[in-house]
BAFI-3210 file (N, C-alpha, C; in Angstrom, 3 decimals, decimal comma, padded with zeros to 6 digits):
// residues 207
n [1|2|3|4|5|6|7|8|9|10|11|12|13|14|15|16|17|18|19|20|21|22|23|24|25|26|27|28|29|30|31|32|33|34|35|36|37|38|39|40|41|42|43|44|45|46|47|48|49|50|51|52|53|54|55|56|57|58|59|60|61|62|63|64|65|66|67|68|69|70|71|72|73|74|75|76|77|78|79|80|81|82|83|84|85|86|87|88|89|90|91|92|93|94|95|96|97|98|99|100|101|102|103|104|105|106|107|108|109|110|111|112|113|114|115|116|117|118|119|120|121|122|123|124|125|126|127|128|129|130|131|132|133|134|135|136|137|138|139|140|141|142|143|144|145|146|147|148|149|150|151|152|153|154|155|156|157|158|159|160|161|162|163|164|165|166|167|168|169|170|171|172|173|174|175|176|177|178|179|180|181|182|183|184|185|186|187|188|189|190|191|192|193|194|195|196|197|198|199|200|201|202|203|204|205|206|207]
n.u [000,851|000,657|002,003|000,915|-001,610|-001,577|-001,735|-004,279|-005,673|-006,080|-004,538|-004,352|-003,844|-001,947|-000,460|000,601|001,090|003,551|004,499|007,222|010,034|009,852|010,685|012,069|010,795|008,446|007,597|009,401|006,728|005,082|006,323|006,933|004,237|003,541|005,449|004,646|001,844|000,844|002,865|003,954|003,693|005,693|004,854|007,128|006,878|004,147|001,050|-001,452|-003,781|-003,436|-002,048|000,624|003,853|006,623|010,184|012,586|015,392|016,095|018,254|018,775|015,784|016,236|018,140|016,753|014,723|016,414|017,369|015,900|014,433|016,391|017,644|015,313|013,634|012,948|013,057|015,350|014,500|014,424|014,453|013,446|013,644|013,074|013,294|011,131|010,242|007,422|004,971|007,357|008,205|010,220|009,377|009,770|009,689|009,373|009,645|008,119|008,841|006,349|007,199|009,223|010,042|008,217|006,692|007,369|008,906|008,621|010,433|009,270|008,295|008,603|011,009|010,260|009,698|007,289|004,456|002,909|000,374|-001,609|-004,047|-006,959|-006,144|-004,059|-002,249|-001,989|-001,600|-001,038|-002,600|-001,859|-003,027|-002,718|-000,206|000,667|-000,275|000,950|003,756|003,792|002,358|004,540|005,185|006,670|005,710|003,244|-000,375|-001,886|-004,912|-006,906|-009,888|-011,689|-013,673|-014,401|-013,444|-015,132|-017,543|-017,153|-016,694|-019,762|-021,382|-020,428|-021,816|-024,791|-024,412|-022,876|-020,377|-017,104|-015,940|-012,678|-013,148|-016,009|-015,795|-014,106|-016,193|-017,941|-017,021|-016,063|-013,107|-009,483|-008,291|-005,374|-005,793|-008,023|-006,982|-005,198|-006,311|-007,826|-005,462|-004,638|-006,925|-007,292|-004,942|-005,035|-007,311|-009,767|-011,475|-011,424|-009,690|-010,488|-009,326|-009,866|-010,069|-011,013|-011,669|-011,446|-012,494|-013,836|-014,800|-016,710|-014,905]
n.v [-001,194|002,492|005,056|007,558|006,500|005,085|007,204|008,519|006,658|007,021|007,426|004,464|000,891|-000,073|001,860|005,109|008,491|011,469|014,660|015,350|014,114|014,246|013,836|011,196|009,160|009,107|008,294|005,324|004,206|004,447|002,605|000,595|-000,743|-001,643|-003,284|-005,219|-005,946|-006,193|-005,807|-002,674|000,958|004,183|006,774|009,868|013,466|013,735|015,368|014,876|015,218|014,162|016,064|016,695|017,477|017,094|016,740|018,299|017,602|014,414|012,531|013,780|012,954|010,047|009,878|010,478|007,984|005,904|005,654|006,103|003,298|001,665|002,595|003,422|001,430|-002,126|-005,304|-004,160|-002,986|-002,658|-000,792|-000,599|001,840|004,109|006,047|008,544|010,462|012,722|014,977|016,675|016,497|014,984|012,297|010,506|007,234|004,701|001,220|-000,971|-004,509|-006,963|-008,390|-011,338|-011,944|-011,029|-009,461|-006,348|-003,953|000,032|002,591|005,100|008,224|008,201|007,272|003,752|000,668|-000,230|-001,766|-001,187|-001,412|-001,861|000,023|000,755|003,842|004,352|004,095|001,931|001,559|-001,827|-004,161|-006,480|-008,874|-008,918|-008,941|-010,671|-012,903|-011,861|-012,706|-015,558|-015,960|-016,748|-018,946|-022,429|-024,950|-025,028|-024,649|-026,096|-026,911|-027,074|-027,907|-026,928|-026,728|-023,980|-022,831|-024,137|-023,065|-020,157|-020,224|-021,089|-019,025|-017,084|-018,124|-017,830|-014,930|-011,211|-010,971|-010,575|-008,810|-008,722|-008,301|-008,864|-011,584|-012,421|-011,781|-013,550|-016,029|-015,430|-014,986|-014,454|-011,489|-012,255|-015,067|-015,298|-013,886|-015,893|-017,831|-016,588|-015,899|-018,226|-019,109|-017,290|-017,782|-020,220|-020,257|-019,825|-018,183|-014,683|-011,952|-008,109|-004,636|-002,154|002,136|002,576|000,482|-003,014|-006,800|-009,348|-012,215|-014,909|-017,390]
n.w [000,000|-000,790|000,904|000,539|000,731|002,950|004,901|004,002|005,173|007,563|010,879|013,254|014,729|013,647|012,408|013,132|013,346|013,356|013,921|014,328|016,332|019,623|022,469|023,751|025,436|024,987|022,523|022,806|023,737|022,056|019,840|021,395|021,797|019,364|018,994|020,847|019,879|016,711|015,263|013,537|011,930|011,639|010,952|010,032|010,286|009,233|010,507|012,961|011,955|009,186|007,060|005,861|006,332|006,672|007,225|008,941|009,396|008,983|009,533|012,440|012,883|012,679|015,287|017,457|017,370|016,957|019,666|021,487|021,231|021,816|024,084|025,990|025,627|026,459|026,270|023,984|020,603|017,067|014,411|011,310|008,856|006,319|004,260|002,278|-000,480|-000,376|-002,458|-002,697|-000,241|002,912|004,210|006,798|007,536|009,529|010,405|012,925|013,501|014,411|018,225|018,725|021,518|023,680|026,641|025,722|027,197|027,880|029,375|031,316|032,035|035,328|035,252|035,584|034,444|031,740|030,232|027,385|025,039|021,778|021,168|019,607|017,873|019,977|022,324|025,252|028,037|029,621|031,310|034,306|033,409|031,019|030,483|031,375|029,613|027,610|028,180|028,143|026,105|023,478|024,688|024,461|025,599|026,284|027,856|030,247|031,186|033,842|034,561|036,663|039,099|039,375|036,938|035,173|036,356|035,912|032,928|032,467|033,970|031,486|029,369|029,806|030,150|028,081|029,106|031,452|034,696|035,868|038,583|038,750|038,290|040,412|042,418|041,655|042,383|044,914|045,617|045,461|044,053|042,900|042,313|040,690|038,511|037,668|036,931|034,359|032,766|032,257|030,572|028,724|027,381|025,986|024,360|025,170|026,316|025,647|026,061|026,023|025,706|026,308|026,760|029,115|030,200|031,369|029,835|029,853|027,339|025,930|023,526]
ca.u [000,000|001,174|002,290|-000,205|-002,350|-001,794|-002,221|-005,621|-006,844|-005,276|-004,018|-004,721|-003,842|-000,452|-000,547|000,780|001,337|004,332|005,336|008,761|010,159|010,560|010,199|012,021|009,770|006,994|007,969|009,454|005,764|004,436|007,140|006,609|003,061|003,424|006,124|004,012|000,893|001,142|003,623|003,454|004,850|005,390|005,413|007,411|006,131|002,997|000,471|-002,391|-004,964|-002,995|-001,217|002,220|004,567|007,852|011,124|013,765|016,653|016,234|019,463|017,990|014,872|016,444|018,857|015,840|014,061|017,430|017,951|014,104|014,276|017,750|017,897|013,996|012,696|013,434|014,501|015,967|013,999|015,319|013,524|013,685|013,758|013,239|012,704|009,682|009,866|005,752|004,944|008,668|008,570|010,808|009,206|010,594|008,866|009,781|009,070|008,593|008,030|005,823|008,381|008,821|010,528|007,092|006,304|008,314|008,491|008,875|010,486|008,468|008,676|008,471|011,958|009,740|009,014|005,766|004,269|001,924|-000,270|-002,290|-005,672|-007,296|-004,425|-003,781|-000,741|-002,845|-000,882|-001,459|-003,250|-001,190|-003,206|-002,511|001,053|000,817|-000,466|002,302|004,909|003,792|002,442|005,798|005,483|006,216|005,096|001,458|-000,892|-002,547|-006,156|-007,013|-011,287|-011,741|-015,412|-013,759|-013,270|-016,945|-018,454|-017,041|-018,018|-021,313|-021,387|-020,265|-023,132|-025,647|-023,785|-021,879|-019,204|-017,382|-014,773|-011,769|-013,667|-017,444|-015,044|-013,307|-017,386|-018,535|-016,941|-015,495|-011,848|-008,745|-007,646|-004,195|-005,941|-008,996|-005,840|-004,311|-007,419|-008,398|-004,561|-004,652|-008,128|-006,961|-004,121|-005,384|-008,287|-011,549|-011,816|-010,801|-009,609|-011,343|-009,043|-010,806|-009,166|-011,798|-012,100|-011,095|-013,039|-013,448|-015,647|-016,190|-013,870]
ca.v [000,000|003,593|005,757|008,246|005,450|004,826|008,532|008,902|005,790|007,636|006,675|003,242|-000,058|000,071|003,316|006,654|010,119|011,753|015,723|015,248|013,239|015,350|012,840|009,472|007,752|009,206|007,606|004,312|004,115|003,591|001,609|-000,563|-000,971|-002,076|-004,901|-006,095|-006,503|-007,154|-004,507|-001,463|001,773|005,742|008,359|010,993|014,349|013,864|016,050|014,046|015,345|013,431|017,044|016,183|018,707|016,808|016,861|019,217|016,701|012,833|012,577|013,698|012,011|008,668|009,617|009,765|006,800|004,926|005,830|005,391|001,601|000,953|003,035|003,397|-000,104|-003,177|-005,617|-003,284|-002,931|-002,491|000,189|-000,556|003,320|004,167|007,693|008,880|011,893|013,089|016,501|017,182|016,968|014,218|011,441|009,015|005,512|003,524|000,157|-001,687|-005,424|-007,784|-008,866|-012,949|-011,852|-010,063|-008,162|-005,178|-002,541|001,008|003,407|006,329|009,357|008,239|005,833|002,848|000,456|-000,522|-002,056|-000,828|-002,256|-001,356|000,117|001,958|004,758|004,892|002,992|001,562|000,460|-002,616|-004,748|-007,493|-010,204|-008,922|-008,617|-012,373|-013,365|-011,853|-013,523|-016,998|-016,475|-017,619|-020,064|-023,567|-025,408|-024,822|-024,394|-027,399|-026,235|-028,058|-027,450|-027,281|-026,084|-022,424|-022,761|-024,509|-021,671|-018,746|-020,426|-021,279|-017,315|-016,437|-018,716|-016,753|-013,509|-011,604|-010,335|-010,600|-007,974|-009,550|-008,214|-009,662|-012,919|-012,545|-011,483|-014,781|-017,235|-014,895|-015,330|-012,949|-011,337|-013,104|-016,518|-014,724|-013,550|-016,889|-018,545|-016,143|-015,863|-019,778|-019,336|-016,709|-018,841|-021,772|-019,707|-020,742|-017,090|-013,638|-010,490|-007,470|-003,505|-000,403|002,763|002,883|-001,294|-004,896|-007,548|-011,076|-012,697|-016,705|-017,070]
ca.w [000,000|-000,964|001,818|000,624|001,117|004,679|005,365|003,857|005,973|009,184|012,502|013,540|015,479|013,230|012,361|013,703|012,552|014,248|013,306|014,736|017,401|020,724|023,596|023,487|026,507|024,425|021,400|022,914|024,188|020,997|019,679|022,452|021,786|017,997|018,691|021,662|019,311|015,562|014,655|013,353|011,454|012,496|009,917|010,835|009,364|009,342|011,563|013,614|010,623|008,107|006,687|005,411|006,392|006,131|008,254|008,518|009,360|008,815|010,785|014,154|013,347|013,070|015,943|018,575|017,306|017,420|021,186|022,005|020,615|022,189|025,847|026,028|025,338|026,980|025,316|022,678|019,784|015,714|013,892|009,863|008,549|004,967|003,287|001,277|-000,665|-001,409|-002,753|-002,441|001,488|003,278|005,997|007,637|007,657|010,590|010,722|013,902|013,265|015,852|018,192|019,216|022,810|023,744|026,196|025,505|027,983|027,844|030,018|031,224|032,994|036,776|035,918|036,061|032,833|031,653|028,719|026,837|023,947|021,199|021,655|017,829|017,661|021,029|023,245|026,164|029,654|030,050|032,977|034,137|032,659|029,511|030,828|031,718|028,672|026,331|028,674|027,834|024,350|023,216|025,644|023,558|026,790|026,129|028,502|030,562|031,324|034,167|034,558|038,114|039,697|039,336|035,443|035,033|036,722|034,828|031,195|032,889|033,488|030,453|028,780|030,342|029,804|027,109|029,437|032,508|034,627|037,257|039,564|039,193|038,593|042,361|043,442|041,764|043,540|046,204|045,847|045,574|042,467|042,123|041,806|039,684|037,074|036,944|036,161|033,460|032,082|031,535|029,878|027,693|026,390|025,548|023,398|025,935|026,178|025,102|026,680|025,858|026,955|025,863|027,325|029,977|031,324|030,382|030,431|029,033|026,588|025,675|022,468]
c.u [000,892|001,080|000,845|-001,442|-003,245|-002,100|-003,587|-006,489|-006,795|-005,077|-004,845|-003,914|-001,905|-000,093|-000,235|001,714|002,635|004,771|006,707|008,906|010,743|010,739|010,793|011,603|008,564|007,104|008,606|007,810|005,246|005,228|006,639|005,729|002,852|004,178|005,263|002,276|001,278|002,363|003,487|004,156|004,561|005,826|005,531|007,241|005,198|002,290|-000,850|-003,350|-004,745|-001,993|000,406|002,812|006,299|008,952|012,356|014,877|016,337|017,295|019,037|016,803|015,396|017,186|018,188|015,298|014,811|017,681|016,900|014,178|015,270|017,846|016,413|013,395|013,395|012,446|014,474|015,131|014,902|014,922|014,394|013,202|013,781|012,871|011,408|009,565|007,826|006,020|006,346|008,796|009,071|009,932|009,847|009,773|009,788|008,977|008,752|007,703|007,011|007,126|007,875|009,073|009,262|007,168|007,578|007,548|009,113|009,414|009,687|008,925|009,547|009,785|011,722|009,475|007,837|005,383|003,094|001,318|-001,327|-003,763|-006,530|-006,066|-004,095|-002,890|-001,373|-001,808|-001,427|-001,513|-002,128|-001,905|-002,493|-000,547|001,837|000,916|000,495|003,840|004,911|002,947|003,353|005,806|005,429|005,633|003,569|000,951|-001,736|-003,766|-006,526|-008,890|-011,925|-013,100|-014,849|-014,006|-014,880|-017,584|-018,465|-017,554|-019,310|-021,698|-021,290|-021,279|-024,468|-025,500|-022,703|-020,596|-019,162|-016,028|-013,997|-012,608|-015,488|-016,630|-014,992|-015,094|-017,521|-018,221|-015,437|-013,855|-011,001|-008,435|-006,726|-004,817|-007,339|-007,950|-005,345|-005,070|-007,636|-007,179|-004,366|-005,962|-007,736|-005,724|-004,181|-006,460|-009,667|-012,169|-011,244|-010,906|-010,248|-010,457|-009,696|-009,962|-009,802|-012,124|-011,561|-012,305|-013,185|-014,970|-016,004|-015,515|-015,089]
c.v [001,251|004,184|006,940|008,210|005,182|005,845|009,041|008,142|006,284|007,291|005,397|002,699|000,012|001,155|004,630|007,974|010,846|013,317|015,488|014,482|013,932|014,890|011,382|008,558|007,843|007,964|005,272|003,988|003,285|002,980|000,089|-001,427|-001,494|-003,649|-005,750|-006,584|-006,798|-006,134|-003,258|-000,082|003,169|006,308|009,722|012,112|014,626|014,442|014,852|013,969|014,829|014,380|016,608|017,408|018,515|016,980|017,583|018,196|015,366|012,427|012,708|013,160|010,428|008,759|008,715|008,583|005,640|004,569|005,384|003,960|001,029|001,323|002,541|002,356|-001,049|-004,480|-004,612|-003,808|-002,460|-001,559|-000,149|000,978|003,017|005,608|007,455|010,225|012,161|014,274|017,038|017,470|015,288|013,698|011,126|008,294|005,115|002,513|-000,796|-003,349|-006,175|-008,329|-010,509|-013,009|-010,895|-010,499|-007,382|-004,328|-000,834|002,090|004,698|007,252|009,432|006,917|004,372|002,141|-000,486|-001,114|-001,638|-001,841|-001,418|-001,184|000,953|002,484|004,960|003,765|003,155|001,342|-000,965|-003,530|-006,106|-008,735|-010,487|-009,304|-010,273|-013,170|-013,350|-012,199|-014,932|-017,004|-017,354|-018,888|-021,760|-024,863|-025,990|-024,570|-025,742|-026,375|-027,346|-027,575|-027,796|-026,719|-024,328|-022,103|-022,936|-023,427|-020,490|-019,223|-020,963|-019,722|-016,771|-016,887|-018,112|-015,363|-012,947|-011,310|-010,640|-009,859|-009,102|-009,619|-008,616|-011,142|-013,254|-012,753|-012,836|-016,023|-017,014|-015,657|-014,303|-013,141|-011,953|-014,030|-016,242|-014,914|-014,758|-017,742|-017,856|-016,052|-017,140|-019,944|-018,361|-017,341|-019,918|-021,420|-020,128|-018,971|-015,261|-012,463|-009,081|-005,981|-002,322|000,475|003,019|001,303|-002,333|-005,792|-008,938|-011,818|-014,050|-016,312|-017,390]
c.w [000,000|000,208|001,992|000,953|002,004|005,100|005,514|004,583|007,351|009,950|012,737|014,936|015,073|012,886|013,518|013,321|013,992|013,427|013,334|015,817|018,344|021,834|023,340|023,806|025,839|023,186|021,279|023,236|022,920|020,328|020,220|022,227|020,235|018,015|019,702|021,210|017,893|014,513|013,875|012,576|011,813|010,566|010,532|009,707|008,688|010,162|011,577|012,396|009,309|007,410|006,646|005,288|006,515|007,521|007,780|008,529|009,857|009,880|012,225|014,635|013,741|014,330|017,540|018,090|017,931|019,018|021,895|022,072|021,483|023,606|026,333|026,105|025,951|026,641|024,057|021,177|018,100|014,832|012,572|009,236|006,819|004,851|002,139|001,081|-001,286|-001,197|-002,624|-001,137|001,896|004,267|005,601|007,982|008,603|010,815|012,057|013,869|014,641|016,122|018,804|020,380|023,822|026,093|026,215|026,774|027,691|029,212|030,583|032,286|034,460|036,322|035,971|034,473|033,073|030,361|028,566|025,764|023,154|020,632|020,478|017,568|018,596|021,754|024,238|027,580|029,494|031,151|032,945|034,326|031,465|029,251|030,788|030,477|027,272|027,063|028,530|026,736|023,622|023,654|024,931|024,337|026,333|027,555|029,099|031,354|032,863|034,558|035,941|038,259|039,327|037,791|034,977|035,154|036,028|033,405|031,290|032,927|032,159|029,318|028,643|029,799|029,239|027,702|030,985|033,122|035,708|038,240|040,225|038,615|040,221|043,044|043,215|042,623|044,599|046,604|045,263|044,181|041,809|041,566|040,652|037,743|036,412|036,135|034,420|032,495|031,420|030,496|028,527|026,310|025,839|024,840|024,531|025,760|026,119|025,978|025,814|026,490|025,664|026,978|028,813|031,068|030,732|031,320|029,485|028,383|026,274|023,969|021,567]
res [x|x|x|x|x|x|x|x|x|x|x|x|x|x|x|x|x|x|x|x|x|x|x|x|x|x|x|x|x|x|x|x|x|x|x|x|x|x|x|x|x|x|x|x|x|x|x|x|x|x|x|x|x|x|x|x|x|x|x|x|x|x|x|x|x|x|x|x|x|x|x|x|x|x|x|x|x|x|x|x|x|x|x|x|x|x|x|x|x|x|x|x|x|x|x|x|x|x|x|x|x|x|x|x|x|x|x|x|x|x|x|x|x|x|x|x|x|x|x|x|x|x|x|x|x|x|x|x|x|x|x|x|x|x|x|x|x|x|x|x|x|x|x|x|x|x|x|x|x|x|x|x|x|x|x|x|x|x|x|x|x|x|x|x|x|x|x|x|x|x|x|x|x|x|x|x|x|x|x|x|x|x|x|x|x|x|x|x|x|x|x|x|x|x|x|x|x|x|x|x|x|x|x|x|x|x|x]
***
């Protein structure tokens, strides 16, 4: 697909519009959030409204990206860079593929790293199910399900109803969040049922 392409469909899941790069925790952020879902690309010199206004120096764009991906991210990320002259104005395409070492975290402000994930056009935090779940994706193990009265009950719930949060989980059969998470992180991996983050709640669905 043509660059011009991707512009006119606008910001997305892989998608994001970048004027310049001024922030490297900002920027590892969404980085972060592309290799830890299905990967993703930045156009730099682009404004939010799609407006192509180009980059003064390629050079300092790639410098932050480079430093973002490499100080910023953990594990160190690779950014594939290409040029694109349109209308006679310079981006910068950065590629960031899905990564196989998932999750990625990002550095942020407060010193502390975090992973994020990708929510429409927006780099989400993510809950540590989700956190759970892209630490043993990879996992060549698999997952042993074991279907205890606990498991029964929630896809008996979820039969009934189209949704359900951690926390009317823990109410249902009145037990603490850790062992709520582990349940629902083993259910999520093994496909029984699907996570669900909007920028406002998560919650879980039957698959």
């Amino acid at each position: 697909m043509t660059i011009k392409r991707l512009i006119f469909e606008g910001e997305g899941v892989s998608l994001d519009f970048k004027k310049t790069i001024t922030s490297c925790e900002k920027i590892a952020k969404t980085m972060v959030s592309f290799a830890n879902n299905k990967g993703g690309r930045l156009l730099i010199g682009v404004l939010d409204d799609g407006t192509i206004k180009g980059v003064k120096s390629e050079d300092e764009e790639r410098y932050m990206i480079t430093r973002a991906a490499h100080f910023f991210a953990r594990p160190a990320l690779e950014p594939i860079f290409e040029e694109v002259y349109i209308d006679d104005k310079l981006l910068v395409v950065v590629e960031i593929e899905p990564s196989t070492t998932k999750p990625h975290y990002a550095l942020g402000d407060d010193g502390k790293w975090w992973v994020y994930i990708r929510i429409k056009d927006k780099s989400v935090l993510a809950s540590k199910i989700v956190v759970d779940v892209l630490k043993r994706s990879d996992d060549s193990q698999g997952v042993l399900i074991e279907y205890s009265s606990k498991e029964k009950a929630l896809l008996e719930y979820l039969d009934l109803n189209d949704r359900i949060t951690v926390k009317q989980f823990c109410e249902l059969l009145n037990m603490s969040r850790r062992r709520a998470q582990r349940i629902l992180v083993n259910l999520v991996l093994s496909g029984v049922i699907r996570v669900h983050t909007t920028e406002k709640e998560e919650f879980y669905t039957a698959a």
